[in-house]
TORROPA-296394 format. One record per residue (C-alpha): residue in three letters; x negated, y, z negated. Coordinates in steps of 0.05 Angstrom, whole numbers, plus 5000, padded with zeros to 4 digits. Example, Ala and Ser with C-alpha at 12.3 -4.5 7.8 and 13.67 -1.06 7.14 Angstrom:
TORROPA-296394
ala475449104844
ser472749794857
***
This chain:
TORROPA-296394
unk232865596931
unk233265497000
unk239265037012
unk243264746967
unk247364096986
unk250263856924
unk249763926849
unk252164546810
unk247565146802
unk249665466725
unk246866036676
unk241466176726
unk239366886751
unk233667076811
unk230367836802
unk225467646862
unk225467986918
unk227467546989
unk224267677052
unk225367327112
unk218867227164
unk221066787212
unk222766937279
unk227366317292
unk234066467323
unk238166107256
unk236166477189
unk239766347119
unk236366857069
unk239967016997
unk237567296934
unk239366676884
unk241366156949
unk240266127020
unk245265617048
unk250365317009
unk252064657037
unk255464356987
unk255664386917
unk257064966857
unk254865596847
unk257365906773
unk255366486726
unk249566616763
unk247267386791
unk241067626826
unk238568326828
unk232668336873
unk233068516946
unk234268117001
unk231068287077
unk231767927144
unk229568367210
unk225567967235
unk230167497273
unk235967767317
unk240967207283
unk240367237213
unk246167087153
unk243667537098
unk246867607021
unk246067856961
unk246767246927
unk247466656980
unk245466787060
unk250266307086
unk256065907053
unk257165337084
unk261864967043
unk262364896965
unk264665376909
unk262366056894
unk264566316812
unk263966856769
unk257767126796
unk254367776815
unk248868076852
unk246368806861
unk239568866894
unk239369156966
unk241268727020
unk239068877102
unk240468437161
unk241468427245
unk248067957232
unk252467677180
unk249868107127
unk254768057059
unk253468446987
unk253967796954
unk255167307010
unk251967337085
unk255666877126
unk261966487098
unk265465877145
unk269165587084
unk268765367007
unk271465856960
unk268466446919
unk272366696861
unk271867216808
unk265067506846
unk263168206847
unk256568576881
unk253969266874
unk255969566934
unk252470266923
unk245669926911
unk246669356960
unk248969867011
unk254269347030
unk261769387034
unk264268747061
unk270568337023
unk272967657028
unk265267357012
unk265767806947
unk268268416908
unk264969046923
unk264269536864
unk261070216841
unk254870176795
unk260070486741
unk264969906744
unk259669346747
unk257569666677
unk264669536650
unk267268846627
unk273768996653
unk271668996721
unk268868216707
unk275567816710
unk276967196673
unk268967176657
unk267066846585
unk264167486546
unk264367066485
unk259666556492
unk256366686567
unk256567296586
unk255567946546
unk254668696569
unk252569356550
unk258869716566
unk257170296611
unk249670246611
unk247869536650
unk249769026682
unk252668366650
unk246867836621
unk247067086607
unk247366956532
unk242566436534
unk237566746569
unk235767456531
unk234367496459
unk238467936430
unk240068386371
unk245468926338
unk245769616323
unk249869976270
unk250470756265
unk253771206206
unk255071856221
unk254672436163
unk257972816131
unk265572566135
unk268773126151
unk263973176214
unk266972476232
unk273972726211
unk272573266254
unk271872806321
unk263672576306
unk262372006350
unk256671596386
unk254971266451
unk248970796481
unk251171026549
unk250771716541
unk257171886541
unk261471356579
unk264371006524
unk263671306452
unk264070916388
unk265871016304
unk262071206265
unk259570516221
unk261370136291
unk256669556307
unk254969386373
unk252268636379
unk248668256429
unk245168746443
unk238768566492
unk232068716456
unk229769456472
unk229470056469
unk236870496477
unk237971206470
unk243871396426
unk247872006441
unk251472366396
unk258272716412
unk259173386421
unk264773726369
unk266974446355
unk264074816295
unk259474246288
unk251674176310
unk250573496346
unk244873066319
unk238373066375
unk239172336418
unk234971896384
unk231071256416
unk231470606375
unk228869916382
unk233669376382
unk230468806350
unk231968036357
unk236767766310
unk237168406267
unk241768906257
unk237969636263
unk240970166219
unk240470916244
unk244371486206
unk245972106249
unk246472856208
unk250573376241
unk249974016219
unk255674606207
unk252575246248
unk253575636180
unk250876316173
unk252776756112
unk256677386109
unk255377966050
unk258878596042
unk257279196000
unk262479665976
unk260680365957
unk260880785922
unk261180495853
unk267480825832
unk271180585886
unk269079805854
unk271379985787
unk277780125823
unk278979555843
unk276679575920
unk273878925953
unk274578686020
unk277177906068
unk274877576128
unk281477256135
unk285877796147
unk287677866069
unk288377196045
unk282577176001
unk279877885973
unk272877815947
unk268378325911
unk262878735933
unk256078375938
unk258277715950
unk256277275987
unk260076716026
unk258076186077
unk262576216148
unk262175836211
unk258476176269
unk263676646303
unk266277266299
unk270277586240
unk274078186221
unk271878526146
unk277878806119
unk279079296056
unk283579406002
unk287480045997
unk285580375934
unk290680985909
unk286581615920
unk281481335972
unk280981316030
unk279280586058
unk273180436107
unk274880266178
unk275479486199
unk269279296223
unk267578746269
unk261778336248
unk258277656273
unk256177076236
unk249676746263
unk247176056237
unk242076116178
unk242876906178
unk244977346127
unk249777886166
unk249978526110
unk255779046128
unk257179586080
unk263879926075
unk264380636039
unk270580896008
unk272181636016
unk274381975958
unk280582415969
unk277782895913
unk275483585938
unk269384025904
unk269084735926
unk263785185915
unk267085855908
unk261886285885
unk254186335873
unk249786885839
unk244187105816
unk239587675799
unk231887435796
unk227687635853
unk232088195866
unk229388795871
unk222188605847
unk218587935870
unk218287375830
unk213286815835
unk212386015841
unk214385765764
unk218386375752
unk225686245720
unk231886395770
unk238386505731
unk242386185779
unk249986005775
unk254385545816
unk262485645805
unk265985075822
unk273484775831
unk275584115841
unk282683865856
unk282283365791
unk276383265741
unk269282955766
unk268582465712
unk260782255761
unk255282625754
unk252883075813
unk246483495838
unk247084295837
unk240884475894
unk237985145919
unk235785225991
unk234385846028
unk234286216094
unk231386786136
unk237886896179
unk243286976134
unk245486306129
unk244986126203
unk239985586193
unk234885436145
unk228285456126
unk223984846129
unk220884856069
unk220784036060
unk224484235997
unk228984595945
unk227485345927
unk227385115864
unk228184565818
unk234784165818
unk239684115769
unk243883525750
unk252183665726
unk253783175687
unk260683145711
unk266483655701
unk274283835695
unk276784275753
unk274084885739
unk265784975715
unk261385575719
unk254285185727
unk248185525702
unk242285185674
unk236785545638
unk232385115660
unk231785285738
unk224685435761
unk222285695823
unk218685165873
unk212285345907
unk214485675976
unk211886156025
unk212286836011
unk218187226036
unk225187416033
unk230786926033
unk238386876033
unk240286385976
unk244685756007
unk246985475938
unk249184735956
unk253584225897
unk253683535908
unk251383585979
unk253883076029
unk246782856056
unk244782615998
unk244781795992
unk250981575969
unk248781365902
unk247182065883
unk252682445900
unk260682425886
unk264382085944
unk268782665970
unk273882776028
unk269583486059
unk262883606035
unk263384176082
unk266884706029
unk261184485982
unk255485056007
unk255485746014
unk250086276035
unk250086835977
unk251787516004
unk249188295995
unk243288015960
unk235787685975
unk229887315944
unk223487665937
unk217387195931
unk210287325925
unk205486885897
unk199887425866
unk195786785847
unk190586505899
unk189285775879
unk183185565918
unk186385085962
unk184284976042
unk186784456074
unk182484326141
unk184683926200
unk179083326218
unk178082876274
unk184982896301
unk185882456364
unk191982336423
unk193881766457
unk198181696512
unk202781126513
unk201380696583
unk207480556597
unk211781206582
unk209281846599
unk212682256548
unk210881786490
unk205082026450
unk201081856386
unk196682326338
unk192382146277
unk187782546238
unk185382646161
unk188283196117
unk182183446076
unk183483836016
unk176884306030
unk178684705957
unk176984645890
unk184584525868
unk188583985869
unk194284065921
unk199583795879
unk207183685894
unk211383805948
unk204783755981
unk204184036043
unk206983696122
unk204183466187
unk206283616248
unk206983546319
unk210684126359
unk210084156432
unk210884696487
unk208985056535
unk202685536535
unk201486226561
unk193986426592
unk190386646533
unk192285856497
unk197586096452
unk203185616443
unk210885786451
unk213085216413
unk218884816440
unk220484306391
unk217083726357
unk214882946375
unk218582716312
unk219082716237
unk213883026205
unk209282736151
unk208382896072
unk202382826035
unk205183045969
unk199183105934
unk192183095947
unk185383165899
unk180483645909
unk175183445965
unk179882845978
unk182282726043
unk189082286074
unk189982016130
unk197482036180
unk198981826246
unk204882026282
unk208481866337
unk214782116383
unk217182376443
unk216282986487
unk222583006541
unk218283336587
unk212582846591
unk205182936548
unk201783116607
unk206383666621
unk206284036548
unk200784286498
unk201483946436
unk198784276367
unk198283806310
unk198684316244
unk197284066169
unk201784536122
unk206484656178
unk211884916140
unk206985396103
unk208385226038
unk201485176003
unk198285975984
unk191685856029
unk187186496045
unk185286166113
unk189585736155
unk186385716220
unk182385106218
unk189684736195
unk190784606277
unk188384356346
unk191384406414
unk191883806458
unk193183996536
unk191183946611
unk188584416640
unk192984376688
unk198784766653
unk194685346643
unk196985966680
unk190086146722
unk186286686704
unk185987246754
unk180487196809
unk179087986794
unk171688006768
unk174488226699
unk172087786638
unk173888066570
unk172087706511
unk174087816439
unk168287616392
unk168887796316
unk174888116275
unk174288366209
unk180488726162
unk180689196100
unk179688686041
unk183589145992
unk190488946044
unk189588196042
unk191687716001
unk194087705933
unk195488485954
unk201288575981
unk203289196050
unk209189506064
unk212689576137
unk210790336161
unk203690266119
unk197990276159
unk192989696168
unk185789816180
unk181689286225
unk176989206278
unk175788846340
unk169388686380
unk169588586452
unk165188286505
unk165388466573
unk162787926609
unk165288136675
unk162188356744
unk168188866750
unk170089396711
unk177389416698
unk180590136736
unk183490386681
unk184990186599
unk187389566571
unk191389356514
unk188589106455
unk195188826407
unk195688416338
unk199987966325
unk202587596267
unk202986796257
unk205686356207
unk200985716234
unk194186006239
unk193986246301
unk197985736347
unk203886046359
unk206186816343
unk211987196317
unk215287266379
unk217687806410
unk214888386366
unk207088556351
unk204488666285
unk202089366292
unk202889836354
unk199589636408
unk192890066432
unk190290176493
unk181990096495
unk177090306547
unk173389686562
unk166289596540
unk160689686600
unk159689146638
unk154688706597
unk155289066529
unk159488916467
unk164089486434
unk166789426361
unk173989836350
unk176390046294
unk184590206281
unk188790376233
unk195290196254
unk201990236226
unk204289586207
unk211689376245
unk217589046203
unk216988336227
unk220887976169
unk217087906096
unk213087346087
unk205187166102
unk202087156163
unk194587036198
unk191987566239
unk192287396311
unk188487916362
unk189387906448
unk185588396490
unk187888476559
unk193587976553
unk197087776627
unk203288096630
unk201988626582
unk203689316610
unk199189456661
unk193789036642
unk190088676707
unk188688016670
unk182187616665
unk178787166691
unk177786666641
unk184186866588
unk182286356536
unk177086806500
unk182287436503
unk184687116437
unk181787076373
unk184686816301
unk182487186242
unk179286696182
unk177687276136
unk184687166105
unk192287336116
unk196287926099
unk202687896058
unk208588396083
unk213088636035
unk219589076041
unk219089525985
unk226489585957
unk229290265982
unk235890535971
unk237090686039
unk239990126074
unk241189846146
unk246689246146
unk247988936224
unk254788676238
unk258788386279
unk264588976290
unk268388566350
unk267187836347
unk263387466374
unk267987126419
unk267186536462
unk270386316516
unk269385766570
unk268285226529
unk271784746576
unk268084966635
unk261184866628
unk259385596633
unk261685956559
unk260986696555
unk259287036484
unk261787756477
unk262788246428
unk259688876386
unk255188926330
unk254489546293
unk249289836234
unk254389986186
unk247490246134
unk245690896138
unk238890776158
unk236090776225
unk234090006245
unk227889756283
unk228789456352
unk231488676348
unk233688176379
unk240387836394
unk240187136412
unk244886436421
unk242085756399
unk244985106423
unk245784616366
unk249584106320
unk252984036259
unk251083626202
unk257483116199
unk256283126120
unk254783846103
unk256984206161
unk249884556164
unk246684846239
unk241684526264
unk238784876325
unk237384446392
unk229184566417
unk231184266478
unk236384666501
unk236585326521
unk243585616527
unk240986356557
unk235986856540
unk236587426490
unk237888136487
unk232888666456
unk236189216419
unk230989816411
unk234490056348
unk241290256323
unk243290926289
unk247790886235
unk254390696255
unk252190546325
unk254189936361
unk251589576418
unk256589146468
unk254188416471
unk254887886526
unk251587326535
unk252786756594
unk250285986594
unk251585316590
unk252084836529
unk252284136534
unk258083636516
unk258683466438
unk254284036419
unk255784726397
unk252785466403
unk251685956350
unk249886676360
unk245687116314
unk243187816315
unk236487936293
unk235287356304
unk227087406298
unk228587736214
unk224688346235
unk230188836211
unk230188946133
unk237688876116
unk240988876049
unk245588366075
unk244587796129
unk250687286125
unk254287676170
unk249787706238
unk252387126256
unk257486556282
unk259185916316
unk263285696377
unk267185066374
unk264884436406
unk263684336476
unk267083606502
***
């Protein structure tokens, strides 16, 4: 309206927008009025804006330009108000008449002027309480906190009602809002007079409680809309297993509350979100778990499992036997084995007697992938028991000589097979002053061949690595259990390509059993610390040699860059090793002694353009994985030096050598002409054809028993010292107490750990704490002074053994070695 000179203006509202044109000196703009003569204004608002620039005298308001004279109540504007002069939030210009109970916007107006009108924040014109002495009953009504007040009897309007679930969610403080948070109401509240449309409701957020998502509704005329709102406890669940299960039938269970409520193992109970401390009972004669600090996550299952220690104590105090002493015995034979046990009160569980063996005494032990033979189950006992089945059989494992390491109830096994004890360390032994002879006479005819084995390098770390491959069982027998392993060992690799293995990338793989012509497949995968590119890698099938092949040399392939070859020697000199043949009456099934002599022969290429200046050597070696790796540190036979063949031509020797004590067992045949580093030898040119593997079959070296003996000891300790300084020393003596004159050996110290559970070596192929000393042979009752200096890293340990390569035929081995304590 332009001017208004009489008359009263009610229940009216303007959302136009007012702009002023004229350029006349005199100009009375507002947003509902622009000059109020005379007359009322009441319950009246306008929210659109209001603009006069275009004169230099203007009287500009929200809600009336210029008031003049007449009455001004309860109204309200809030659109945005610009002017030259007399510019007002609600009222431009005001000579006289009253306004009362009148509020504007001044955030949105941008005005701040009093007297023509109340200025306010957008917050408080959204609250009634800022409207005084207005009728919100029956003209006027609001959304608190979300708008601005509306006329009654000009909007259509509806109500919304809201219940909020479960009750003790709205016990716990569960409460909703249309203005997102500014005022918050019950839940089962109804909000009336509510304008028609759409409203977000908001739900509030309440400890240990999951707030219901906002939801949009509809508000609909006349109607009261219903909406339910679900919050949800953030409840995860919480199980704990106690073992073992003679600690449950003794009562043991375990709290989340500190003790209040004890529950059993393997239930499970529904907890808030949160973190929680798992308590267990003290049980007489056990020793109770540790607290453990777990987390409960919504809609999870968090599993902890809490084993009781038994304070019982098993010793194995003695061990014995007498099969495979003296003569060999074979896979299937019967070992009369006996286990003598004590225990501090009776075993009323029963428990697993085992058999494993060694080549050192006791130091570490073989890697079989299983027992020596098969296991026997105690069916419990008092506190004394002399075990010794009649049933015992022995497994199929390489031949050789072992030291017995009898083993009850060993700590390693899983829980529910063994007897929960305080030290499962007092529970093994090795046997002393006594060995196991083994030699398979029958040849089954199994070959297991190597095929299409393949690397690949992980991308995105250099010392990650991956190799698959079949198995093919290339024999007319059935390889039946323990099967045979695959492995990947890594290492370094001299220049003829023979590996000096380091450790492996991982756990191997078993293929326990495998039909004739069949073939399996494996894939495995690990680490080498030094990076792929920087190692050979040889994947081997039967790596632990425990299947009776005649030929293992097609069980492995090298992987490598050329890179970490040593180079051949820019000399002109190119011998090559071409064929190899050996005495068929010394090969396998047959069995030769140390001392015998082997017959074989050896022809050589010379592919050179220079003839080397004087002779060369031509050695044997012995390996345990076709041909890969040797037996290191001693040859087979005697090395021989050969006059080269004449440039061109190819010469065939012939030798008959005596064979070297290298340790019983069964090894391939492994020949290196001119090997670099050898004696004087000048090297080749191109080393990788020095070596060849012999296929014809594999010898088997047997110690005949004698009644001379040779027994190394350790006469003064070994000591160690240092431990705390990160340099240890090793010293001592070790003497041949036999009265036999030994073979040279070696003395050497292994950095390793110690099974927590059995208390059993296992050596570190990563570290290297120093390197050995060669002994070339001790007299009877001659000693030789020891010391040894390196460096063993913190938490691990370093044992020390003589002879430590099993090339010296003692009568006793459990006493070339011992251990230093740990290094922190």
């Amino acid at each position: 309206m332009g001017q208004q000179s009489g008359g009263t203006i009610a229940n009216c509202y303007a959302t136009s927008c007012v702009n002023d044109t004229d350029s006349n000196l005199d100009t009375y703009v507002g947003g509902l009025v622009g000059c109020l003569d005379a007359g009322r204004i009441m319950n009246c608002y306008a929210t659109g804006s209001v603009n006069a620039t275009y004169s230099s005298y203007t009287h500009v308001g929200g809600l009336v330009g210029y008031h003049y004279y007449g009455y001004i109540t309860n109204c309200y504007a809030t659109g945005s108000v610009s002017g030259y002069s007399d510019v007002g939030g609600l009222v431009g210009y005001r000579k006289s008449g009253t306004v009362t109970n009148c509020y504007y916007d001044c955030q949105t107006t941008g005005q701040s002027d009093t007297v023509k009108g109340n200025p306010k924040t957008t917050a408080e014109m959204h609250q009634q309480s800022t409207f005084e002495g207005w009728d919100f009953s029956d003209v006027w009504g609001i959304v608190e906190g979300l708008d601005y007040p509306f006329l009654r009897s000009l909007k259509q309007c509806g109500s919304l009602y809201v219940t909020i679930v479960p009750p003790a969610a709205v016990d716990a403080g569960a409460e909703w809002s249309l203005n997102g948070g500014v005022t918050w109401n019950a839940s089962g509240a109804t909000v009336s007079d509510l304008p028609v449309g759409a409203y977000t409701i908001t739900y509030k957020t309440i400890a240990d409680w999951d707030a219901p998502s906002d939801k949009s509704v509809n508000v609909v005329k006349n109607e009261i809309v219903n909406v339910t709102g679900t919050y949800v406890q953030p409840l995860g669940s919480l199980k704990v297993t106690i073992t073992p299960s003679a600690a449950i039938a003794d009562g043991a269970k375990w709290s989340y509350d500190g003790g209040v409520t004890w529950l059993d193992s393997g239930v499970e109970v529904s907890l808030l979100n949160g973190s929680y401390d798992i308590w267990f009972s003290d049980l007489v004669d056990w020793i109770s778990p540790w607290r453990q600090f777990v987390v409960v996550l919504q809609n999870q299952v968090t599993s902890v499992v809490g084993e009781y220690v038994s304070t019982q104590d098993m010793v194995l105090v003695d061990g014995d036997f007498d099969s495979g002493v003296g003569t060999s015995i074979a896979p299937g034979d019967k070992v009369d084995f006996w286990w003598d046990v004590v225990a501090d009160r009776p075993v009323t569980e029963p428990f697993w007697c085992e058999l494993f063996a060694s080549k050192t005494g006791g130091f570490d032990q073989v890697r079989f992938g299983s027992t020596v033979t098969s296991s026997y189950k105690q069916n419990g006992m008092g506190t004394y028991a002399q075990i010794a089945p009649s049933t015992l059989t022995l497994n199929t494992i390489p031949d050789g000589i072992y030291t017995l390491l009898p083993s009850v109830n060993r700590g390693s096994l899983k829980l529910a097979d063994r007897v929960s004890e305080i030290s499962y360390s007092n529970n093994w032994m090795p046997v002393a002053g006594k060995r196991l002879s083994v030699h398979n006479p029958v040849r089954q005819q199994i070959d297991l061949v190597l095929e299409n084995p393949q690397m690949v390098r992980d991308a995105t770390d250099v010392r990650r690595v991956t190799l698959t491959g079949r198995m093919r069982n290339a024999g007319s027998v059935n390889l039946d259990k323990p099967g045979a392993w695959v492995e990947v060992f890594y290492g370094t690799m001299t220049a003829e390509g023979t590996l000096m293995p380091q450790g492996t990338i991982g756990a191997g793989q078993n293929i326990n059993t495998l039909a004739a012509g069949e073939s399996a497949e494996f894939s495995l995968s690990g680490y080498v610390p030094a990076g792929v590119p920087n190692r050979a890698l040889a994947v081997i099938v039967d790596s632990t040699d425990i299947v009776p092949e005649t030929n293992e040399v097609n069980n492995s392939k090298l992987f490598y860059d050329e890179s970490i070859l040593p180079p051949g020697k820019d000399n002109g000199i190119d011998l090559a090793i071409v064929s190899m043949t050996a005495n068929a009456s010394q090969l396998l099934p047959n069995a030769v002694a140390p001392n015998s002599k082997l017959r074989y022969y050896v022809t050589v290429q010379n592919k050179g353009t220079v003839m080397p200046s004087g002779p060369v050597y031509l050695e044997l070696f012995a390996s345990q994985d076709g041909g890969v790796s040797y037996v290191p540190g001693v040859t087979l036979t005697w090395s021989e030096q050969i006059s080269a063949p004449a440039l061109g031509e190819f010469q065939t020797y012939q030798f008959e050598k005596t064979l070297n004590s290298i340790g019983d067992g069964v090894y391939s045949l492994l020949a290196v002409v001119n090997r670099d580093g050898a004696g004087n030898n000048p090297g080749d040119m191109t080393p990788l054809d020095n070596r060849y593997r012999f296929a014809g079959g594999r010898i088997f070296l047997n110690t005949p028993v004698s009644s001379n003996a040779v027994n190394l000891v350790w006469s003064e300790g070994p000591y160690f010292s240092g431990l705390d300084t990160g340099q240890m020393t090793i010293e001592g003596r070790i003497r041949n107490i036999g009265d036999t004159m030994t073979r040279a050996f070696w003395t050497e110290a292994f950095v390793g750990t110690v099974q927590e559970k059995t208390g059993y070596f296992y050596k570190d192929t990563n570290s290297v704490f120093a390197g050995g000393i060669n002994c070339p042979g001790l007299a009877p009752r001659e000693e030789l002074v020891i010391s040894l200096i390196g460096r063993c890293p913190s938490g691990k340990l370093v044992g020390i053994l003589t002879d430590s390569t099993d090339v010296v035929a003692e009568t006793d081995e459990t006493d070339n070695y011992d251990y230093s304590g740990l290094v922190k």
